[in-house]
MDTraj code that builds the backbone (N, CA, C; nanometers):
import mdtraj as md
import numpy as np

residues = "UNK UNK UNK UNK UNK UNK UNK UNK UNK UNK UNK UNK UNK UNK UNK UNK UNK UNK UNK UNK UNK UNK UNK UNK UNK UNK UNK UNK UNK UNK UNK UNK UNK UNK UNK UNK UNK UNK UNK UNK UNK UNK UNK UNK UNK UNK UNK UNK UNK UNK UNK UNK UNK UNK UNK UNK UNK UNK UNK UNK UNK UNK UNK UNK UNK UNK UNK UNK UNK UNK UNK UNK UNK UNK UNK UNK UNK UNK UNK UNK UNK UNK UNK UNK UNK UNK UNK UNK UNK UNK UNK UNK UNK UNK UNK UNK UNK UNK UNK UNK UNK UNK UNK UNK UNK UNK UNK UNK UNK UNK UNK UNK UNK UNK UNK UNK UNK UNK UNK UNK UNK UNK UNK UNK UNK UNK UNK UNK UNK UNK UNK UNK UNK UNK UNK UNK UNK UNK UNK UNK UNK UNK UNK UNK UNK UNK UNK UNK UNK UNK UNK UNK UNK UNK UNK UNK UNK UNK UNK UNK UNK UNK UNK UNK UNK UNK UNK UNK UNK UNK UNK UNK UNK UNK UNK UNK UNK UNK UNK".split()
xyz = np.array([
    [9.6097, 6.1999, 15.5322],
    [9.6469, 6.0613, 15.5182],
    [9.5896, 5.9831, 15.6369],
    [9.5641, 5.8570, 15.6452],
    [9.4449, 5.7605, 15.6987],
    [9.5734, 5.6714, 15.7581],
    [9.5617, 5.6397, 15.8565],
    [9.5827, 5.4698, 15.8995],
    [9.5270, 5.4365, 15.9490],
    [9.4565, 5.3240, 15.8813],
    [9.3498, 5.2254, 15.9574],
    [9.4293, 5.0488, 15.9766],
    [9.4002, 4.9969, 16.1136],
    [9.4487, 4.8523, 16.1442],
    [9.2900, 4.7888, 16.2034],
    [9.3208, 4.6379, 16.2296],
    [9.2561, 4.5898, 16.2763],
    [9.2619, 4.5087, 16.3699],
    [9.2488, 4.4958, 16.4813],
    [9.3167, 4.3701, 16.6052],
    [9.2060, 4.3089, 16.5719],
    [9.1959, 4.1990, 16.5938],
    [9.1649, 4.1005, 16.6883],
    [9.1919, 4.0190, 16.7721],
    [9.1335, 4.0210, 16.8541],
    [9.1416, 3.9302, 16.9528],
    [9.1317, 3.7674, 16.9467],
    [9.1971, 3.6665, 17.0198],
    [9.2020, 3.5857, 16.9681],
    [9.2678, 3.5044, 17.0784],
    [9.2563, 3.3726, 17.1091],
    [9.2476, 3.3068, 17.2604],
    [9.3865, 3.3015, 17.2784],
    [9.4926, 3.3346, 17.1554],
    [9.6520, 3.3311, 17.1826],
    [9.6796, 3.4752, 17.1699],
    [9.6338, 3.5717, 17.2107],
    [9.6353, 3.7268, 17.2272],
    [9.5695, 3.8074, 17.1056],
    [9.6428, 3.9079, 17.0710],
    [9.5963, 3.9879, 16.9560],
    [9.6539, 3.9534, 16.8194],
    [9.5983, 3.9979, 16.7117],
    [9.6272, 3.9745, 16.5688],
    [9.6178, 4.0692, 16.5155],
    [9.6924, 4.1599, 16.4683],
    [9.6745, 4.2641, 16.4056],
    [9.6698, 4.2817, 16.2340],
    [9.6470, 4.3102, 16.1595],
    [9.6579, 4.3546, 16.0153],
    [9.5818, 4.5172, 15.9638],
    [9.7054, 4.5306, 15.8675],
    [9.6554, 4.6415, 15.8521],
    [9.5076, 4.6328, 15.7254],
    [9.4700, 4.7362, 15.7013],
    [9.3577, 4.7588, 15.5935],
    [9.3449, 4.8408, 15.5576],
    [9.2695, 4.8371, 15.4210],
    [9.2400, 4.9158, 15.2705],
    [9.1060, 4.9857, 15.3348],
    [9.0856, 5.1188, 15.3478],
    [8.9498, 5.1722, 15.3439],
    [8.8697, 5.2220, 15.2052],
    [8.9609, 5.1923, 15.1138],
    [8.8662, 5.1829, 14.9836],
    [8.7515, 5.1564, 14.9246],
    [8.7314, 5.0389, 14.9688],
    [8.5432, 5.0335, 14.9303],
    [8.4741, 5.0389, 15.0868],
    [8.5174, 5.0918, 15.1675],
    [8.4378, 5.1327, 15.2799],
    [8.3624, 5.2892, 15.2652],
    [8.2177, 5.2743, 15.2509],
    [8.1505, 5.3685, 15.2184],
    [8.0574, 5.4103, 15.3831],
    [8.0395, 5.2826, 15.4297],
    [7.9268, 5.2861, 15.5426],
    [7.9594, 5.2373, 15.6243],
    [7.8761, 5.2364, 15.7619],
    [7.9454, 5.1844, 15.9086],
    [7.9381, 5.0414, 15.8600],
    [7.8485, 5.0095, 15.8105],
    [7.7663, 4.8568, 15.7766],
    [7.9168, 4.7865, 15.6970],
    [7.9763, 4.8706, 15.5871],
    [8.1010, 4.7990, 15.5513],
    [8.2551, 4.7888, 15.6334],
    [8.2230, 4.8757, 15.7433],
    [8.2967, 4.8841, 15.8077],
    [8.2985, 4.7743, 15.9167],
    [8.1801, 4.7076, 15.9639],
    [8.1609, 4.6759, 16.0054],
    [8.1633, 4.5143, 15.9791],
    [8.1538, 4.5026, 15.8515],
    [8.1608, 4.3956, 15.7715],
    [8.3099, 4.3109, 15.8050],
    [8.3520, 4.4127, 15.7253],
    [8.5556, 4.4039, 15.7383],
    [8.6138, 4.3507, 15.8270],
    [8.5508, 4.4033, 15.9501],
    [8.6173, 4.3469, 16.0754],
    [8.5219, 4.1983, 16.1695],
    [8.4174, 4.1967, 16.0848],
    [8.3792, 4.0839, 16.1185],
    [8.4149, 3.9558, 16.0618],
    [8.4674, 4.0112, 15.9149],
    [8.5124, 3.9041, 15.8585],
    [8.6766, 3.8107, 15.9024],
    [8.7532, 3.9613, 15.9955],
    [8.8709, 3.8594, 16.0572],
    [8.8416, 3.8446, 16.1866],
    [8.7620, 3.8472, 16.2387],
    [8.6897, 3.7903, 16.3745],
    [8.6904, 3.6438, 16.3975],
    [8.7638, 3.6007, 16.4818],
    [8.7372, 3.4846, 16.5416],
    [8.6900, 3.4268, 16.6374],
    [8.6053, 3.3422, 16.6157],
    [8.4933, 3.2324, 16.6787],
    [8.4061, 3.3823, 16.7083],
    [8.3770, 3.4636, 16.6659],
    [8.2939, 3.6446, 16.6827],
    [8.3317, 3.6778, 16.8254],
    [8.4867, 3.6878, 16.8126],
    [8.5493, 3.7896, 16.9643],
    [8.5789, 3.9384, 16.8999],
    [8.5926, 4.0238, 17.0013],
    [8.6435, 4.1425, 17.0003],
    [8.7246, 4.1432, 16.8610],
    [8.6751, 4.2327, 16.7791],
    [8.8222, 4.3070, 16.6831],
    [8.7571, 4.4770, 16.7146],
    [8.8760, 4.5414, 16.7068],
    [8.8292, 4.6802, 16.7191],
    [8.9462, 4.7289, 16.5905],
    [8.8606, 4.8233, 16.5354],
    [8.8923, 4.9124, 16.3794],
    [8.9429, 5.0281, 16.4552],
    [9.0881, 5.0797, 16.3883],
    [9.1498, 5.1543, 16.4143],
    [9.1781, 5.2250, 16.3436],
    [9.1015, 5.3525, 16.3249],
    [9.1486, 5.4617, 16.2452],
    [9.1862, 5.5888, 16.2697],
    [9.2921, 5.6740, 16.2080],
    [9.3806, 5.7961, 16.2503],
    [9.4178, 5.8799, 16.1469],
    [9.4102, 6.0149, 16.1255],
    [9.4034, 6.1018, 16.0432],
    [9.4827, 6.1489, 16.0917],
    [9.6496, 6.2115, 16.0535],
    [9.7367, 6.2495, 16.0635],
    [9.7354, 6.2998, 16.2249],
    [9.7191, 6.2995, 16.2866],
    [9.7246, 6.3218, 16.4368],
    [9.5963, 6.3896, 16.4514],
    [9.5144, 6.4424, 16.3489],
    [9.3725, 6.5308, 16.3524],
    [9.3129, 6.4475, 16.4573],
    [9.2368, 6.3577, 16.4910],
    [9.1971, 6.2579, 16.5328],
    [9.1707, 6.1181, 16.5054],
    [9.1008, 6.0736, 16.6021],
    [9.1037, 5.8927, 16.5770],
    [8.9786, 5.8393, 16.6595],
    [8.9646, 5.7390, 16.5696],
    [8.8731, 5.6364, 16.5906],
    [8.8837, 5.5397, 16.6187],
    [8.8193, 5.4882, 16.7147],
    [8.7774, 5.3046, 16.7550],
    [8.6219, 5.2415, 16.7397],
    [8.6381, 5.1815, 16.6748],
    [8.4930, 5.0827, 16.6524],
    [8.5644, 4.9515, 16.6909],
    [8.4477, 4.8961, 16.7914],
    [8.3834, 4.7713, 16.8559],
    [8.3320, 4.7063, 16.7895],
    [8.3941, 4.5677, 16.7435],
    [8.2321, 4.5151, 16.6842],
    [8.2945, 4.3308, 16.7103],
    [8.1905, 4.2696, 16.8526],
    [8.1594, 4.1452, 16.8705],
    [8.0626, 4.0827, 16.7950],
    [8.0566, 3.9807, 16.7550],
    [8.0079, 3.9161, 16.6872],
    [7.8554, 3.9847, 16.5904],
    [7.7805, 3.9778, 16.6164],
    [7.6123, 4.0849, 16.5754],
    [7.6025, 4.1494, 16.6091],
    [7.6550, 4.2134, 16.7701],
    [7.5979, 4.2858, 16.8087],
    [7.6560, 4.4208, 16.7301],
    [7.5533, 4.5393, 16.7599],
    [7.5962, 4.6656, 16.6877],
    [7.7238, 4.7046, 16.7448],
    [7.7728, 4.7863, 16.6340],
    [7.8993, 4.8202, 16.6655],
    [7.9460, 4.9398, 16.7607],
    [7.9972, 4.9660, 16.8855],
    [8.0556, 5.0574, 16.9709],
    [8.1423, 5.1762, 16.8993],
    [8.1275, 5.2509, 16.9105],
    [8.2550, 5.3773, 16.8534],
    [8.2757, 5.4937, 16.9362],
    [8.4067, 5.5674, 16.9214],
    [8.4643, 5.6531, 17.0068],
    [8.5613, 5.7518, 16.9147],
    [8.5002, 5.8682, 16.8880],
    [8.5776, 5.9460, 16.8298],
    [8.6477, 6.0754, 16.8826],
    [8.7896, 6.0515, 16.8513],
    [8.8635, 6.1643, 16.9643],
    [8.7919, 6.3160, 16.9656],
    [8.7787, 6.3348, 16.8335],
    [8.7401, 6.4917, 16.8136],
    [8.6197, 6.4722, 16.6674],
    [8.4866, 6.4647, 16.7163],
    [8.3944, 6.4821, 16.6587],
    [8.3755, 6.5675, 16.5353],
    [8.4439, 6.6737, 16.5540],
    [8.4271, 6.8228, 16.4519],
    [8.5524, 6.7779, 16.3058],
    [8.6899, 6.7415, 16.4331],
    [8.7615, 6.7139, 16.2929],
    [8.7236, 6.5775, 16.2268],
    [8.6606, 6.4923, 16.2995],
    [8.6178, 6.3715, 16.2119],
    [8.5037, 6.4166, 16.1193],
    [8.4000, 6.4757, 16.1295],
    [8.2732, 6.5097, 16.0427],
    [8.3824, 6.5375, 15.9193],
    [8.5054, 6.6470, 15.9232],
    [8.5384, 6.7121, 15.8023],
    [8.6088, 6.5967, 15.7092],
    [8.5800, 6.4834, 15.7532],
    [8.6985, 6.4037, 15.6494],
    [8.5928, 6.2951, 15.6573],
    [8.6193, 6.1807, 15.4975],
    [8.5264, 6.1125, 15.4488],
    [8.5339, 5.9984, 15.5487],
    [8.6248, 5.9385, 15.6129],
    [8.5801, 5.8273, 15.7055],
    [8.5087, 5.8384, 15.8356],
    [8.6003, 5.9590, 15.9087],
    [8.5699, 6.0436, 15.9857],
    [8.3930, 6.0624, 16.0142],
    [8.3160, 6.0792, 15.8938],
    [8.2391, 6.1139, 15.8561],
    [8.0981, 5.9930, 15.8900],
    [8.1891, 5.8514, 15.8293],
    [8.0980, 5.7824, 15.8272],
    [8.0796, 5.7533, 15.9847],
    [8.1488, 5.7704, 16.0865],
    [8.1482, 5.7375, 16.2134],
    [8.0896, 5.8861, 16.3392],
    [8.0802, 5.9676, 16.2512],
    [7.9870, 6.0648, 16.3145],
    [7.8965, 6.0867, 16.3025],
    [7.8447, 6.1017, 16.1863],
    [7.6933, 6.0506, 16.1198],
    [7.6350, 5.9098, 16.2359],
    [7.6943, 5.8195, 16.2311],
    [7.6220, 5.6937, 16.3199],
    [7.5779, 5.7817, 16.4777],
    [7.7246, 5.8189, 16.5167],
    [7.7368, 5.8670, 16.6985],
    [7.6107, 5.9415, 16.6695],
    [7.5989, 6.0457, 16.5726],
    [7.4893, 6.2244, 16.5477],
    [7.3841, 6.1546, 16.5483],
    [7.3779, 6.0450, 16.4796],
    [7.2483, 6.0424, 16.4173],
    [7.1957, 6.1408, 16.2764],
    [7.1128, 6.1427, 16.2162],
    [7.0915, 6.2233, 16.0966],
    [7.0815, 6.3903, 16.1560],
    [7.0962, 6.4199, 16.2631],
    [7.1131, 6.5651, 16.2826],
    [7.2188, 6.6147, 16.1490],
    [7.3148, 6.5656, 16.1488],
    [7.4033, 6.6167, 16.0661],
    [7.3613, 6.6072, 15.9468],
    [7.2756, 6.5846, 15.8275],
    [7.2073, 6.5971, 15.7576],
    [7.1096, 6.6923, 15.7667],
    [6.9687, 6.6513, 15.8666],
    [6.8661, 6.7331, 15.8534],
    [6.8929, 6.8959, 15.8773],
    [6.9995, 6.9201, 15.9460],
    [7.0021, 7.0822, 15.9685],
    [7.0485, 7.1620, 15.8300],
    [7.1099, 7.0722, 15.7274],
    [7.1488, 7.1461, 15.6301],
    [7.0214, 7.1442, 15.5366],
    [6.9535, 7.0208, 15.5692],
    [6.8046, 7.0164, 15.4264],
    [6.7119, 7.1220, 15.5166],
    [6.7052, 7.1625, 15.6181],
    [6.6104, 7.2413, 15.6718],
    [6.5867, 7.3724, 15.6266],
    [6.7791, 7.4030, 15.6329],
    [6.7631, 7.5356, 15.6007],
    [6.7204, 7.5461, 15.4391],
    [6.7700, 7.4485, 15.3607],
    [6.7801, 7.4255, 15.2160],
    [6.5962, 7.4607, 15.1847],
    [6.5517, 7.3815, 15.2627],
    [6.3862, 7.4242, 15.2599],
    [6.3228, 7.5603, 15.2879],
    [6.3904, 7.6028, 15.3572],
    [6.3827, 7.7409, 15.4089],
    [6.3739, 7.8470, 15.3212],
    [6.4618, 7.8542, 15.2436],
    [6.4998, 7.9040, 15.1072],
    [6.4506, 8.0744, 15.1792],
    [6.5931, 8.0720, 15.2432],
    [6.6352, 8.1954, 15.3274],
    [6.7017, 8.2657, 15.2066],
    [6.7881, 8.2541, 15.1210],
    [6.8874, 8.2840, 15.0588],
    [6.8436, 8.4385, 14.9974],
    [6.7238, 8.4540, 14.9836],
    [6.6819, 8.5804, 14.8885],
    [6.6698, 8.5559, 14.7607],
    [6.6972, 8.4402, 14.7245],
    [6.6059, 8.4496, 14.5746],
    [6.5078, 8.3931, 14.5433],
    [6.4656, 8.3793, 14.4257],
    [6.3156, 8.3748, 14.4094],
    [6.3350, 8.1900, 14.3407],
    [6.2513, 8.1454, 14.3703],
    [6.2103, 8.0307, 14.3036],
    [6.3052, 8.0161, 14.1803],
    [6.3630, 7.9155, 14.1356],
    [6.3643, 7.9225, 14.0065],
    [6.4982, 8.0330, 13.9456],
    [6.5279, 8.1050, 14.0778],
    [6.6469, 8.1639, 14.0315],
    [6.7747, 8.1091, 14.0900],
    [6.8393, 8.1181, 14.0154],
    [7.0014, 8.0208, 14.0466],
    [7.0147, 8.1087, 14.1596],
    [7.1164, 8.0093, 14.2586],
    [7.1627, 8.0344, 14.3729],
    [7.3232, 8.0471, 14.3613],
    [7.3829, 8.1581, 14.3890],
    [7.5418, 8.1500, 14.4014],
    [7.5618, 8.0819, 14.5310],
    [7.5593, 8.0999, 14.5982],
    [7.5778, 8.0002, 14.7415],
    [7.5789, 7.8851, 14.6969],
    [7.4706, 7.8469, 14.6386],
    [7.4951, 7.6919, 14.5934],
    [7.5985, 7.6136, 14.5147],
    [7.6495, 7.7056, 14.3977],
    [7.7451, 7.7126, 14.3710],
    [7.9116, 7.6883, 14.4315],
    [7.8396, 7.7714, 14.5225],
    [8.0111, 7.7831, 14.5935],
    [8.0231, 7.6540, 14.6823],
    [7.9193, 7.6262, 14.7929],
    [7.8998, 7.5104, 14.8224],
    [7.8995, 7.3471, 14.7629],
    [7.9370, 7.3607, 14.6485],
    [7.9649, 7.2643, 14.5942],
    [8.0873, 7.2397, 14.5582],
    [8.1414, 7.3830, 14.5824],
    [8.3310, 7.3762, 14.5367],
    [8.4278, 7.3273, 14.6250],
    [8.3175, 7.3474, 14.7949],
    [8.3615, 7.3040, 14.8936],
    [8.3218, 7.1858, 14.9355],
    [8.4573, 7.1529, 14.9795],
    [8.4322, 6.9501, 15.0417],
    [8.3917, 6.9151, 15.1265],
    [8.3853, 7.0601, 15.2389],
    [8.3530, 7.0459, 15.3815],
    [8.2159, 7.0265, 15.3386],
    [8.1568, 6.9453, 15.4111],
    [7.9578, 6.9507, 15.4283],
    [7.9448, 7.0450, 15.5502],
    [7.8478, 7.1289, 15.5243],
    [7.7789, 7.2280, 15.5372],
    [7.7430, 7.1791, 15.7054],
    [7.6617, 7.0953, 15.7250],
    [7.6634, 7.0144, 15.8535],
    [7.7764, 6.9601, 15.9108],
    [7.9084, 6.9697, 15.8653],
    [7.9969, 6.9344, 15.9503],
    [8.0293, 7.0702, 16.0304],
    [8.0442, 7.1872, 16.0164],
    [8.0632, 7.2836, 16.0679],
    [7.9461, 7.2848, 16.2172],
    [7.8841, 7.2078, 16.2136],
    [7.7465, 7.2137, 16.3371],
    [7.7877, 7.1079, 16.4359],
    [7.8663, 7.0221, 16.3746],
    [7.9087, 6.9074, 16.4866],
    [8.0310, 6.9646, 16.5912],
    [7.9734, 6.9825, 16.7361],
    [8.0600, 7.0387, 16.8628],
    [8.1958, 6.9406, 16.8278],
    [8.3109, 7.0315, 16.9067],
    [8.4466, 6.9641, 16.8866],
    [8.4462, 6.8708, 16.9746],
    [8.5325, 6.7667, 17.0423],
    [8.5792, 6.7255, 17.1259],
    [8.4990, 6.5697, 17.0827],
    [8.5498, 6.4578, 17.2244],
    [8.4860, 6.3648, 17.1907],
    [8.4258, 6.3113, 17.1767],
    [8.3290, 6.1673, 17.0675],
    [8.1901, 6.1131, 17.1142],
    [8.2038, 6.0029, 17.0662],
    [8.1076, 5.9421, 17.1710],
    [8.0327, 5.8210, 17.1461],
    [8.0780, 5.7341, 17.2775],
    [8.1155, 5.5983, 17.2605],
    [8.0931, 5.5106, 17.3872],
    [8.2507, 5.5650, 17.4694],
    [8.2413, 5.6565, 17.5517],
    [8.4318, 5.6289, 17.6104],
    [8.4349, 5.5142, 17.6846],
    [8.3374, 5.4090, 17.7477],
    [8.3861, 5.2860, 17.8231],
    [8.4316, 5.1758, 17.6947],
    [8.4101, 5.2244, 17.5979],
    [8.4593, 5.1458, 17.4951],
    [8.5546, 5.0246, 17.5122],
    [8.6697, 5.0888, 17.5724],
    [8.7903, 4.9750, 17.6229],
    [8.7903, 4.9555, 17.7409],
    [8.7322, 5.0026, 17.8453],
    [8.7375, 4.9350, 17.9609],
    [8.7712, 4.8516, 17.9969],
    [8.6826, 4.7014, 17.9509],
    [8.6522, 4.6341, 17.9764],
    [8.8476, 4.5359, 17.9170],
    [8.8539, 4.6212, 17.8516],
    [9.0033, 4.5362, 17.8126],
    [9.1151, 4.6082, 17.9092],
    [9.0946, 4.7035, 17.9984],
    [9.2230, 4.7650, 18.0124],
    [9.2687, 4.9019, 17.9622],
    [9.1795, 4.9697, 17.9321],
    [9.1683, 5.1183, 17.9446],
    [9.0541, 5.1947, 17.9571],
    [9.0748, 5.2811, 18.0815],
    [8.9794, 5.3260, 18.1249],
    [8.9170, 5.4544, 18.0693],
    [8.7967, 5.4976, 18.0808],
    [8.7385, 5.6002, 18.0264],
    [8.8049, 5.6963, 18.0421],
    [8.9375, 5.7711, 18.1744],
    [8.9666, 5.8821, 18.2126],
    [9.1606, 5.8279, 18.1281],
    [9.1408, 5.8089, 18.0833],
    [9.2558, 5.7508, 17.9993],
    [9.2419, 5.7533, 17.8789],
    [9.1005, 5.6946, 17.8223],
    [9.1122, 5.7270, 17.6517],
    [9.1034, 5.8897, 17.6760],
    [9.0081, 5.9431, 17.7302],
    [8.9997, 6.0880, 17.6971],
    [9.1404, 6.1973, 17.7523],
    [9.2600, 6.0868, 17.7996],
    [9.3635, 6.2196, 17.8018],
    [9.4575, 6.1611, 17.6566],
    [9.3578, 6.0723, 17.6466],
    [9.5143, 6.0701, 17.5091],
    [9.5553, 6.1419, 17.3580],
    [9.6227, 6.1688, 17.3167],
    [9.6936, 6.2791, 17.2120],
    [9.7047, 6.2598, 17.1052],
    [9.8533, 6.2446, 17.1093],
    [9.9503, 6.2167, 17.0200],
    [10.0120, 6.0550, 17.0463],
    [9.9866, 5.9765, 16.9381],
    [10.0086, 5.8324, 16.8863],
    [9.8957, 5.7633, 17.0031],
    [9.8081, 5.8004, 16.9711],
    [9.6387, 5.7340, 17.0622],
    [9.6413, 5.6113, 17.0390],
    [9.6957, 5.5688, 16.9008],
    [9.6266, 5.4114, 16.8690],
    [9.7719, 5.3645, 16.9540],
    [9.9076, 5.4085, 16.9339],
    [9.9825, 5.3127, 17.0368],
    [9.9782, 5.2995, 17.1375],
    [9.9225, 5.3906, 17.2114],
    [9.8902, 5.3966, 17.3798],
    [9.7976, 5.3005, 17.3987],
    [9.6591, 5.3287, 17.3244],
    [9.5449, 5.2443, 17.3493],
    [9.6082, 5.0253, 17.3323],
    [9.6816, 5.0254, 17.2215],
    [9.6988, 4.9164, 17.1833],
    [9.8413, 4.8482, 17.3139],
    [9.9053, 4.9843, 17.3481],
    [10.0024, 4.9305, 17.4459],
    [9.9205, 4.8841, 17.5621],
    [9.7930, 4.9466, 17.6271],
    [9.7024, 4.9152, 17.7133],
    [9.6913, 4.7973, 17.6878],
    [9.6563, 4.7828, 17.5459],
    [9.5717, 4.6342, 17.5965],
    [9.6471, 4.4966, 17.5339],
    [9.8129, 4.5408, 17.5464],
    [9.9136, 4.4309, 17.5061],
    [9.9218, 4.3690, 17.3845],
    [9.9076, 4.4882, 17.2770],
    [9.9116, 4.4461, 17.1427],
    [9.9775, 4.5483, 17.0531],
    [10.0651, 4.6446, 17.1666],
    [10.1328, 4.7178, 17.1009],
    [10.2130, 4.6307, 16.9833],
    [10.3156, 4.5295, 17.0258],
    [10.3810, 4.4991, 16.9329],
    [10.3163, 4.4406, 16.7419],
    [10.2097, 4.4044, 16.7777],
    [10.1520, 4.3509, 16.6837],
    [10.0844, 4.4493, 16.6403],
    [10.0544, 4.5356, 16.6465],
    [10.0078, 4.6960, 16.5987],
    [10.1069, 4.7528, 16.5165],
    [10.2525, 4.7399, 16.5482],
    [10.3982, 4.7868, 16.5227],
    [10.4310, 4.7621, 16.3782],
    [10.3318, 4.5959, 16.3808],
    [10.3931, 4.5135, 16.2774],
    [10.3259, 4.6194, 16.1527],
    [10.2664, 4.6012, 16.1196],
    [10.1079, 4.6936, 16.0670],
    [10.1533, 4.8344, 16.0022],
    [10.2155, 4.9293, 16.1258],
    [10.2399, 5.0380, 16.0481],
    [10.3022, 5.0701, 15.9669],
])
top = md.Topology()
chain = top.add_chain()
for i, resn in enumerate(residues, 1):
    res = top.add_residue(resn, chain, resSeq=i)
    for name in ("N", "CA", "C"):
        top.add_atom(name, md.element.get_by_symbol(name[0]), res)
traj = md.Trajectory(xyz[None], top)
């Protein structure tokens, strides 16, 4: 199960609402979403959390590209949002190592002969390249700095990350509202 919110920032403090990740397929719609409750294009940061597995923060000021910080890289690859925000941090590594081997055509059979592996790999949800993405965290940790939490602070945090982070930066209560 997912909870995703959205602050923004806003010259009378924060604004929080929660959100639908339903038609969010790509960083680009993700990115969309939170630009669209952006005001005058200040700070909103996307808040997402997978049952305590880990969590995410995306940055996104006005055009510029969007910042992200994912607690645990490995358990985000295994889940579909998760996913779209490790892929960006990876880059297509997480793709090309699975078409490489796919080219490789290590498996022992011959051209043209069905593959059971392939099979089975399709029964499974995990992608094949998520198993290659190292655990722990990635992407920008000065992420919040600049608001009031520091890099050696996001990376000790746990359990309820998005309330700590949001108590940092005085929007716990309006985060509260949300859940």
């Amino acid at each position: 199960m997912y909870f995703a919110a959205l602050l923004a920032r806003t010259e009378d403090g924060w604004e929080a609402s929660d959100t639908e990740l339903d038609d969010v397929e790509t960083l680009s719609d993700l990115t969309d979403l939170a630009r669209e409750v952006s005001v005058d294009e200040d700070t909103v940061l996307v808040f997402i959390e997978q049952e305590d597995a880990w969590f995410g923060v995306v940055r996104v000021e006005g055009e510029d590209d969007p910042r992200i910080y994912v607690s645990d890289a490995a358990a985000a690859a295994r889940s579909s949002y998760g996913e779209i925000l490790t892929k960006e941090l990876l880059g297509s590594d997480l793709d090309d190592g699975a078409d490489d081997l796919d080219a490789l055509d290590l498996d022992g059979t011959e051209d043209g002969e069905p593959d059971v592996a392939d099979e089975d790999e399709e029964a499974d949800e995990t992608p094949v390249a998520a198993e290659s993405v190292p655990p722990g965290p990635a992407g920008d940790r000065e992420i919040l700095a600049d608001l009031g939490m520091s890099e050696k602070e996001l990376m000790a945090l746990d359990t309820d990350a998005l309330g700590e982070i949001a108590d940092s930066l005085g929007a716990a209560e309006v985060l509260e509202t949300v859940r």
